[in-house]
C-alpha positions in Angstrom: 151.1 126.0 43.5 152.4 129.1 42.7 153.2 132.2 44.9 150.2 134.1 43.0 147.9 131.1 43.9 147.0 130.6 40.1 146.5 127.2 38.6 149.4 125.1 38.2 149.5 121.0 37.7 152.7 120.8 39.6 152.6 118.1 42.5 149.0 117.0 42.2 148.2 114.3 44.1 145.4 111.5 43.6 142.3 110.8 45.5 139.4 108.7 43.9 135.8 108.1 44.4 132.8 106.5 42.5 131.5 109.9 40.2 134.8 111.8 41.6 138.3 112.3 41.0 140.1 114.4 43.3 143.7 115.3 43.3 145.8 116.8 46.3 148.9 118.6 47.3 147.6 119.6 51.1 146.4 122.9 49.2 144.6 122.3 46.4 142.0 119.7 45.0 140.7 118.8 42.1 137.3 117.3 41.3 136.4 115.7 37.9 133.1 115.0 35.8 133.1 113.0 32.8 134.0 115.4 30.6 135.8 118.4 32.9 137.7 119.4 35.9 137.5 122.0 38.7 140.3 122.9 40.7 139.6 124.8 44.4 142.7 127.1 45.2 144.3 128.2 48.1 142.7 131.7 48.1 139.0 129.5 47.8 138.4 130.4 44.7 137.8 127.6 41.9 139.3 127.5 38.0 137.7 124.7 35.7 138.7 123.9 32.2 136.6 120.9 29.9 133.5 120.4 28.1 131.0 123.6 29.1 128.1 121.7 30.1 129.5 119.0 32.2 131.0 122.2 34.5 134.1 122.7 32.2 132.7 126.6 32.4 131.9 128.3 36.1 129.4 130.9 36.1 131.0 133.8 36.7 128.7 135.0 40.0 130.7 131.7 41.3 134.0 132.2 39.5 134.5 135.5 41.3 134.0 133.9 44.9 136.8 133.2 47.1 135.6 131.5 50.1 134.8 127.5 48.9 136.3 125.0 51.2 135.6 121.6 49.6 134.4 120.8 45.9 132.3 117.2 44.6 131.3 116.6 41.5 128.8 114.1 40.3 129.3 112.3 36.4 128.8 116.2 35.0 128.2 118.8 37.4 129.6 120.4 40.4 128.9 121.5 43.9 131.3 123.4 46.3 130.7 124.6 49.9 131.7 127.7 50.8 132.8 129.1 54.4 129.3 130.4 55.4 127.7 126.9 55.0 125.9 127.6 51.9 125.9 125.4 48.6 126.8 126.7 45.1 126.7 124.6 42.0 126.6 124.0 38.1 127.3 121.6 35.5 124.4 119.7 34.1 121.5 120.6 35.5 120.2 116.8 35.7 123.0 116.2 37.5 122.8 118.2 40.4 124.3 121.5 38.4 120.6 123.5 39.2 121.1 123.5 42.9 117.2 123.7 44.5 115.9 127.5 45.8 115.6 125.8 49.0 118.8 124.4 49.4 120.6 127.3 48.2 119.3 129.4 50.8 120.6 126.8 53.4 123.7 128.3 55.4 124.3 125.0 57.8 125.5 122.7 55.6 128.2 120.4 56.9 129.5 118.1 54.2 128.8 117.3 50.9 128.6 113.8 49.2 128.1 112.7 45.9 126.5 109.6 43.8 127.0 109.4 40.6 124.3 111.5 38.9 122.9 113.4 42.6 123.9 115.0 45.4 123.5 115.3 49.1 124.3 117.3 52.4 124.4 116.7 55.3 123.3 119.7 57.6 124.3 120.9 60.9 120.7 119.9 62.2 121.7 116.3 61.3 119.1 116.1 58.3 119.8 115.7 55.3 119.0 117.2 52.0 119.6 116.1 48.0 119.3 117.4 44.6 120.0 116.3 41.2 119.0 113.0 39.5 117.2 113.4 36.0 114.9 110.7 37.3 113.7 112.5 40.3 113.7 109.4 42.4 115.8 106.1 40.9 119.5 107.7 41.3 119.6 109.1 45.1 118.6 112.5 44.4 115.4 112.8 46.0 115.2 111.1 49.6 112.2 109.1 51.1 109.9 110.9 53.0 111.5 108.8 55.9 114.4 110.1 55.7 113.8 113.5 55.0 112.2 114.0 58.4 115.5 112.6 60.2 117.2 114.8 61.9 119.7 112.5 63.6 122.0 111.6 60.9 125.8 112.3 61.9 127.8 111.6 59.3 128.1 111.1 55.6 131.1 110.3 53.3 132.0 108.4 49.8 134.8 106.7 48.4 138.8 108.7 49.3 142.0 107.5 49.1 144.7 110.1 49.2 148.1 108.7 47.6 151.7 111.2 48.9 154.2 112.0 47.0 152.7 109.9 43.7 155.1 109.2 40.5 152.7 107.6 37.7 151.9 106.7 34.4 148.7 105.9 33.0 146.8 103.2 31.0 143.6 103.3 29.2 140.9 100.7 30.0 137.2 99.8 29.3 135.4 101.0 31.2 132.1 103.6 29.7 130.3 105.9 32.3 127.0 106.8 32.2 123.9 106.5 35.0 123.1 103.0 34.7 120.9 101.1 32.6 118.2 99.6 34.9 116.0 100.6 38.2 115.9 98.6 41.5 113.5 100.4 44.3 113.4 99.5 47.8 111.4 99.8 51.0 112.2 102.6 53.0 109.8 102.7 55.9 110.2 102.5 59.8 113.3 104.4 59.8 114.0 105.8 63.8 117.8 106.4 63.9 120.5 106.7 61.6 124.0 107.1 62.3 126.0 107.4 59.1 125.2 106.9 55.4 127.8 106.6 52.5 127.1 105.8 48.6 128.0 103.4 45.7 127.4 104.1 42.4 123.7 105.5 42.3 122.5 104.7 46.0 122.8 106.0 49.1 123.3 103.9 52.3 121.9 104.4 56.1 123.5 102.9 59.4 120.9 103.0 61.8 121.9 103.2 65.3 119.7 99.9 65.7 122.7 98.3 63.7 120.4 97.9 60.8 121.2 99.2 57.2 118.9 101.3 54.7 118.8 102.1 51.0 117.4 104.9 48.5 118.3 105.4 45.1 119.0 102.2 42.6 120.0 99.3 45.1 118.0 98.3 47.7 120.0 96.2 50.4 119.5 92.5 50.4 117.2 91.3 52.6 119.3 88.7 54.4 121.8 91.9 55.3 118.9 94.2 55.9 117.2 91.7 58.9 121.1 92.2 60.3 121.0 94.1 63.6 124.6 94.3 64.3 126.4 96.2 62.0 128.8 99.0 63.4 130.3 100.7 60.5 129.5 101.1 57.0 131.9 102.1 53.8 131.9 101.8 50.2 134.4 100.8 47.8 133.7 101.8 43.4 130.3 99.5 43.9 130.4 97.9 46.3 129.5 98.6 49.9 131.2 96.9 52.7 129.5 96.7 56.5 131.2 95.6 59.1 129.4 93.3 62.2 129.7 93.8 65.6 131.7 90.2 65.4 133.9 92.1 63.1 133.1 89.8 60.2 131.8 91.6 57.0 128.9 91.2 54.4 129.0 93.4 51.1 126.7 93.9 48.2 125.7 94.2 45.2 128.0 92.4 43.0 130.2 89.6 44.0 129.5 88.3 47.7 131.8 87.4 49.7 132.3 83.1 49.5 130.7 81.5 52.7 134.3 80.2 53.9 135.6 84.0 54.2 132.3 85.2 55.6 133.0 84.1 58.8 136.3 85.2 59.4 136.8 87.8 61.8 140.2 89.2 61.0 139.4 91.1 57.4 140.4 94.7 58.1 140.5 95.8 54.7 138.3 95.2 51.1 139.4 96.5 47.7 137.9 96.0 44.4 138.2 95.8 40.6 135.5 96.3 38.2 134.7 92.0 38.6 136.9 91.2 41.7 137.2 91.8 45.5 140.3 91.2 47.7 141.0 91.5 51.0 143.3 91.7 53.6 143.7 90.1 56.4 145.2 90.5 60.3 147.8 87.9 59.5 149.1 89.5 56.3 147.5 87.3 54.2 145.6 88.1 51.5 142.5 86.2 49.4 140.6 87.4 46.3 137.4 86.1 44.7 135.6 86.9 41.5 136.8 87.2 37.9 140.0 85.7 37.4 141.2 87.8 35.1 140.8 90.9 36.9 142.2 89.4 40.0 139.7 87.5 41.8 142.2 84.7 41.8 145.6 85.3 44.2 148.7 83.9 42.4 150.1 81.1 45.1 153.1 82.8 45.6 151.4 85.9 46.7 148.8 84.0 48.4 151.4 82.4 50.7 152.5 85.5 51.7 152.2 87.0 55.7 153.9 90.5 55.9 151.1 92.5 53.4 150.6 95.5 55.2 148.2 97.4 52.5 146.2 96.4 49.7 144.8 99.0 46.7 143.3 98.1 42.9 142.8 99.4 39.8 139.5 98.3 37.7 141.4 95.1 36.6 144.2 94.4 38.7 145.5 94.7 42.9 148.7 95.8 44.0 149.9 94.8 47.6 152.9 96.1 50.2 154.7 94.0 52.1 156.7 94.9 55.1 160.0 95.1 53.1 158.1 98.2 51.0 158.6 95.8 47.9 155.1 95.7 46.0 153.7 92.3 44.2 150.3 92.6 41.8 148.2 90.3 40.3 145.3 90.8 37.8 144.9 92.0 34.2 148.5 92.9 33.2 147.2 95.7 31.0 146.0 97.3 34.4 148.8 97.3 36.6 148.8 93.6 37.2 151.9 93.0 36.8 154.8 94.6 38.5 157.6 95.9 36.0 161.0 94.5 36.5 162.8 97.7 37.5 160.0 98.5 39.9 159.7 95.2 41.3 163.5 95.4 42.6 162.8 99.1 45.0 162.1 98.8 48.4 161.0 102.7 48.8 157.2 102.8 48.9 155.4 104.3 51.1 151.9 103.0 49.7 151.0 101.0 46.7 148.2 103.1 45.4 146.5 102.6 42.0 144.0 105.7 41.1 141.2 105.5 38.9 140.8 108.9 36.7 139.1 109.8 33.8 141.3 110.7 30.7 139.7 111.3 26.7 140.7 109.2 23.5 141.6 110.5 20.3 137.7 110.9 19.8 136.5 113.0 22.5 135.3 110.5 24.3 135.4 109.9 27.7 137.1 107.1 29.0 138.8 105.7 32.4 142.1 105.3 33.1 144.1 104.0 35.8 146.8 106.3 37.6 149.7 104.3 39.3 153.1 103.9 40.1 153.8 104.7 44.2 157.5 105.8 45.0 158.9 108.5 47.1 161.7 109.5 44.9 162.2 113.0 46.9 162.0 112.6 50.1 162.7 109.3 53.0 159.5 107.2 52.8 
């Protein structure tokens, strides 16, 4: 940033999330729709560049405010919280850019959190309250009655994963956005506590304090994890959400489950995915993958014999892993960072292999994803 606080690209950092792309530099952040940015400054004020509709334009009773302390985005609008609690936002107004009268008269909210086509918040009463979704009920955006009447909830979060001191390049891929193309419903009755809730892709999560799990929005939870009474933390990855047992084992869902010989291991302390892989890390160093081949559900044996991994990240088609040497091996779809360049391959400098998901355009307008990597600390001792 400059000394006038006025937009400048200089030393952005990454941070990604299902329906949001943040960058950071400890005093500024950037949050991304489909089609355009926003950037919150260090005097609170927000700048935002892109296509008009999907937020690219901020009205200007917001653009003249200088209080906002955190900024979400959905697929194509914006919210931002300012000091005082309240909730400002625009973009699409499917999309959670039409922010409700009665949430915008709110001055107690605590966090925000996004899916990809709604919004939540989570108030200082510990309800919470959500907006957006075209649907008006299949994408998160308006809760169950249950849920609405909580007023225990604690917590709520999505996807981050801040990268320091980040030198990358980029590569397209294939990936199309839009809301989803079908509509799964779930029960959402007999609620009594819930401790945190987090989001993949259109749904919103509950942890009860029961140990039991809760959905809204397009995917209900399976019914073998919802009977589960045990489960102490909850988290999603892109689609995926990962709960962890009280046996410190871990189920996740939709997509690809994890294999019955890794289910019952209780050393896994971290999951990453692709777009058609998981991996995982485990206490030993070790790492194991399952799902597509090609987009790394399949650990190279050379990599799989491996015991000093000390962190594990992905792109949509490929993982990249650091060992205790701060050398980095990958495996996966080439095209997506699967495979480690020779020059980089040699450096034992970095601090964290990190691959960021981020949305670019093509030559026709048209938004696509991309996939933000390479990890070294040239400037300063990692």
């Amino acid at each position: 940033m400059n000394p006038d606080n006025e937009f400048s690209p200089n030393k952005l950092y990454q941070q990604s999330g299902d329906g949001i792309c943040s960058h950071f530099d400890n005093k500024s952040s950037i949050a991304s729709t489909y089609t355009a940015s926003a950037m919150l400054l260090t005097n609170g004020r927000i700048v935002a560049w892109g296509e008009e509709s999907c937020g690219g334009a901020i009205p200007p009773e917001i653009a003249q405010l200088q209080d906002i302390v955190s900024l979400r985005s959905t697929g194509y609008a914006f919210a931002a919280l300012r000091a005082d609690r309240s909730v400002v936002a625009w973009g699409d107004d499917q999309y959670g850019g039409n922010l409700p009268p009665e949430i915008a008269k709110l001055h107690d909210i605590v966090s925000l959190s996004s899916t990809n086509c709604a919004f939540a918040a989570l108030r200082a009463n510990g309800s919470v309250v959500a907006w957006g979704d075209h649907t008006g009920h299949a994408y998160g955006g308006k809760l169950p009655a249950e849920i609405a009447e909580l007023k225990d909830i604690i917590s709520i979060s999505s996807i981050h994963s801040i990268s320091d001191s980040v030198c990358a390049a980029w590569w397209p891929d294939r990936d199309q956005f839009n809301c989803g193309d079908y509509d799964s419903h779930g029960s959402s009755g007999g609620y009594k506590t819930i401790s945190t809730y987090n989001f993949t892709n259109d749904t919103f999560t509950a942890l009860r304090a029961n140990g039991r799990v809760v959905a809204w929005g397009k995917v209900p939870v399976p019914s073998d994890i919802g009977k589960l009474e045990d489960i102490i933390s909850l988290s999603s990855i892109n689609n995926i959400f990962i709960a962890r047992r009280a046996d410190l084992s871990v189920v996740t869902w939709p997509g690809y489950p994890i294999p019955p010989e890794i289910a019952n291991w209780q050393d896994i302390i971290h999951l990453d995915v692709t777009i058609y892989a998981v991996a995982a890390l485990r206490a030993n160093g070790s790492v194991v993958a399952w799902g597509h081949q090609n987009y790394g559900g399949q650990v190279p044996p050379e990599i799989a014999a491996l015991r000093d991994i000390v962190s594990l990240s992905a792109t949509n088609g490929a993982f990249a892993a650091l060992r205790t040497d701060r050398s980095v091996v990958a495996w996966g779809d080439p095209g997506s960072g699967g495979q480690v360049p020779p020059a980089i391959a040699i450096i034992k400098r970095y601090r964290q292999p990190i691959f960021i998901k981020e949305h670019i355009y093509s030559s026709t307008g048209r938004p696509q994803c991309g996939l933000l990597g390479y990890y070294q600390c040239p400037t300063r001792d990692c």
